[in-house]
N, C-alpha and C positions, 0 to 999 in steps of 0.2 A: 288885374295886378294890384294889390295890396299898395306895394311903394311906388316913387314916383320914378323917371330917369329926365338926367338933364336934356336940356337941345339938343346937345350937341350927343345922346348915346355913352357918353363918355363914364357916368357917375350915374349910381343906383343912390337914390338913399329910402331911407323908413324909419318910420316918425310912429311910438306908440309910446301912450301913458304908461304901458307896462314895465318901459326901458329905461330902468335907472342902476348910475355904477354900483356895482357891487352888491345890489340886492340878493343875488344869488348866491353870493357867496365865490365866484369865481374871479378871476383876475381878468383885465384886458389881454394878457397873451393867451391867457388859458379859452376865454370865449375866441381868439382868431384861432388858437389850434384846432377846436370844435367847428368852428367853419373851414375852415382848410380843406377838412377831412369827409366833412358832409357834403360837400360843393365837389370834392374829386371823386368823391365814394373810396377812399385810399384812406386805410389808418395807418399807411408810412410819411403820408404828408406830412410838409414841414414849411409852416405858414412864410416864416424867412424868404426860402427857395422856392414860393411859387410864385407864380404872376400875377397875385392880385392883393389890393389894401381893403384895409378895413379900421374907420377910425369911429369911434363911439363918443358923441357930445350930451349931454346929460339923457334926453328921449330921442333921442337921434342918430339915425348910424348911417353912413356911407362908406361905400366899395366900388372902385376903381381895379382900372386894370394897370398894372405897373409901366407898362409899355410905354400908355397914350392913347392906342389902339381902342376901339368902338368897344362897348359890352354889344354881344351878336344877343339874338331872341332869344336863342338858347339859355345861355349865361344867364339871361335877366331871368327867364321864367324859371332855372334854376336855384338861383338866390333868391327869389321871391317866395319860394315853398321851404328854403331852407331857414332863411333867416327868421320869423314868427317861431317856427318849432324851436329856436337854438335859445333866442333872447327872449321869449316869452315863455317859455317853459322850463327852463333851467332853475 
């Protein structure tokens, strides 16, 4: 696994020299729409209305589930392949 997850399951984050605002040229909503849609495999997704966050601090990003609720293995190894491809390649 690339990133780390808290204690408690709860919070994904990933930390790369590569991740800084705005280099690419996209906005903060415009990169959660791009994850939204990679993370459901759905290009109707709509970052707002689904169950997870996403906050970007200068090389550092974490994602949580809106709920509370545990990230399952899934979810994690999910976001873990998606998030390098999105924030490091864009």
């Amino acid at each position: 696994m690339r990133g780390t997850v808290s204690n408690d399951q709860r919070v994904y984050h990933y930390e790369s020299p590569f991740l800084m605002q705005g280099e690419n040229g996209l906005t903060l909503s415009q990169l959660r729409a791009l994850f939204i849609k990679s993370l459901l495999k759905n290009e109707r997704a709509k970052y707002v209305t689904e169950n997870y966050a996403l906050e970007k601090e200068h090389r550092r990003i974490n994602i949580w589930r809106k709920d509370g609720k545990m990230l399952s293995e899934e979810e994690l190894l999910k976001i873990d392949e998606i998030i390098p491809q999105i924030f490091e390649t864009n």
